[in-house]
C-alpha distance (Angstrom), angle and dihedral (degrees) to the residues before:
residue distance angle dihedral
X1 . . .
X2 3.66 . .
X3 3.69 99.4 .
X4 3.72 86.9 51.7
X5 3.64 95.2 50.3
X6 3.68 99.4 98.8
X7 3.97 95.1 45.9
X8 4.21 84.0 58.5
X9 4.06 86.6 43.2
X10 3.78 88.1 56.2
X11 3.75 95.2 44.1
X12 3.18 94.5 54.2
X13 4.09 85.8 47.7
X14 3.51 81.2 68.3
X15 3.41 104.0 51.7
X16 3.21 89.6 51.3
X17 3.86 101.7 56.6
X18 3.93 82.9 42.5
X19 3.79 85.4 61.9
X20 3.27 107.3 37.4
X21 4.13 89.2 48.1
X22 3.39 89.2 49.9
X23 3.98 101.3 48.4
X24 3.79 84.1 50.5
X25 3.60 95.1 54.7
X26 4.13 94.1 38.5
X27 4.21 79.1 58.5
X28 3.36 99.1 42.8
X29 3.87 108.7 40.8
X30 4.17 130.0 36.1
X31 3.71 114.6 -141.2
X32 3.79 124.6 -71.1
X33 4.20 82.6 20.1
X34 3.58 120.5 141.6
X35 3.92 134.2 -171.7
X36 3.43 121.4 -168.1
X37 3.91 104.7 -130.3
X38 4.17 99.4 162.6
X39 3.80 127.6 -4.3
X40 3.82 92.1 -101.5
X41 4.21 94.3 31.5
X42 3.78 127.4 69.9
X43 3.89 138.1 170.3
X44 3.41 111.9 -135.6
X45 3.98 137.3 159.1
X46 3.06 120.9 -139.2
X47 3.92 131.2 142.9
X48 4.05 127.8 -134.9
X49 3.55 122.7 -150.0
X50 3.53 90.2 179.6
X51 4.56 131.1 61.8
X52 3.71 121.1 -104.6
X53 3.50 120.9 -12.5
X54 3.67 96.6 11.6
X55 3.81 82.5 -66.9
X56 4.26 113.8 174.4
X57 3.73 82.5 -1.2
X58 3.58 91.0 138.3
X59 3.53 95.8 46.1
X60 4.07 112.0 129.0
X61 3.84 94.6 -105.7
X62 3.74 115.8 -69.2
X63 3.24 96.3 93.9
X64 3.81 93.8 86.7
X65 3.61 99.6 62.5
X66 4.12 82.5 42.7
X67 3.58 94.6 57.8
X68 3.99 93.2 34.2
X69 4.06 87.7 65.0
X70 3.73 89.5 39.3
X71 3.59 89.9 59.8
X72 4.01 91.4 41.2
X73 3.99 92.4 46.0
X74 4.07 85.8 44.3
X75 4.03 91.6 53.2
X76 3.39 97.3 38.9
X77 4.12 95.7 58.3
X78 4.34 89.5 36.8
X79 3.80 80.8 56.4
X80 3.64 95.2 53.3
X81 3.91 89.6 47.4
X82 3.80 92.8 49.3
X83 3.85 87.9 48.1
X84 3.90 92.0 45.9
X85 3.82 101.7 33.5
X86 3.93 98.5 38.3
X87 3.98 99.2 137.2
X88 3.54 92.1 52.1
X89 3.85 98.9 96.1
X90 3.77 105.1 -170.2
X91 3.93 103.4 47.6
X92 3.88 96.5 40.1
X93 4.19 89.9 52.5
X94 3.94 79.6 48.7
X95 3.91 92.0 45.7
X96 4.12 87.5 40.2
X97 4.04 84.8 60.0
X98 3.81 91.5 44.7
X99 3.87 92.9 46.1
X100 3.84 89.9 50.8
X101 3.32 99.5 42.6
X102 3.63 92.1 42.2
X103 3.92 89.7 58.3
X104 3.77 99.1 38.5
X105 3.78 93.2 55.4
X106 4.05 81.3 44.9
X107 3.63 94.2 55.2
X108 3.45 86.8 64.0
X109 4.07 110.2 47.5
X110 4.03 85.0 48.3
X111 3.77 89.2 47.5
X112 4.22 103.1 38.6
X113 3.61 100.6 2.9
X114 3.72 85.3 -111.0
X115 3.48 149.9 68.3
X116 4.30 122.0 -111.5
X117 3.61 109.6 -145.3
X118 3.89 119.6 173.5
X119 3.82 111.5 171.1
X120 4.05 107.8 109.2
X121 3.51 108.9 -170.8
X122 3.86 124.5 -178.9
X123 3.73 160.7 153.2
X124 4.14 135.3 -154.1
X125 3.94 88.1 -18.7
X126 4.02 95.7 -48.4
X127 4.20 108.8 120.1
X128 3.46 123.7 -166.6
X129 3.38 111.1 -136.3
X130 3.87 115.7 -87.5
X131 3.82 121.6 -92.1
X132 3.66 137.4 175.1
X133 3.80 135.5 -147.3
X134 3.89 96.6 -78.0
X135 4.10 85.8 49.2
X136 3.63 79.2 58.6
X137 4.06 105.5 50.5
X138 3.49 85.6 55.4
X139 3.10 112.4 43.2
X140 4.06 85.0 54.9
X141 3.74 93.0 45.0
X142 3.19 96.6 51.0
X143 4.07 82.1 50.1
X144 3.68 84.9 57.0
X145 3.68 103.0 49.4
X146 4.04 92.1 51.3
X147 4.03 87.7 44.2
X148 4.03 88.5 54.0
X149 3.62 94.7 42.2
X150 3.61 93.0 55.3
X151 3.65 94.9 44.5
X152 3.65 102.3 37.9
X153 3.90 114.8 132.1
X154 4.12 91.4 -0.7
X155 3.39 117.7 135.3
């Protein structure tokens, strides 16, 4: 456990900035609010019942508990490969995103059956869809682990 300590330390790094974005934006903005802070970059509050890109969202209800034991099934194995991969520098700081995205995004289905995202980026009227820290973390970690994959042991 040792040799995995830092991977944990960082995860929960994550989690943290998740939160701490997130209770900032929960205090500054009211849902469906949106403040203009570039011409491509809003804040806006919003909250998804559903995963990535508002996916099952409108699902009648079951897909909390379905996306809360995603996210504990999903931790629980990127645990075991931080544990069992620690010296491998590259994929466990892309599993350490993962892990604390995975539980910051977590945090909030068990606590308000959805998750807040806030970041509203766009271009000539297109959005993507809104995303939060967490959102973030993983989608870079997950960047990570294909990027080390491919390049593990070359050159």
């Amino acid at each position: 456990m040792p040799r995995a300590a830092p991977w944990f330390l960082a995860a929960a790094l994550v989690v943290a900035a998740d939160r701490l974005s997130k209770w900032l934006m929960l205090g500054w903005l009211r849902p469906g609010e949106s403040v203009e802070v570039t011409p491509f970059f809003n804040l806006v509050l919003v909250y998804n019942k559903g995963a990535a890109f508002s996916s099952l969202a409108d699902a009648p209800g079951w897909q909390t508990a379905f996306f809360i034991a995603v996210a504990l099934a999903a931790s629980a194995v990127v645990s075991w490969m931080l544990w069992r991969h620690a010296e491998r520098r590259w994929l466990c700081a892309g599993l350490a995103l993962i892990l604390g995205g995975a539980l910051g995004n977590l945090w909030d289905r068990v606590a308000w059956g959805a998750v807040a995202d806030f970041v509203d980026v766009h271009a000539f009227g297109w959005h993507w869809p809104a995303f939060n820290v967490a959102d973030s973390a993983i989608t870079v970690g997950a960047g990570i682990v294909i990027a080390e994959g491919f390049f593990r042991g070359k050159g």
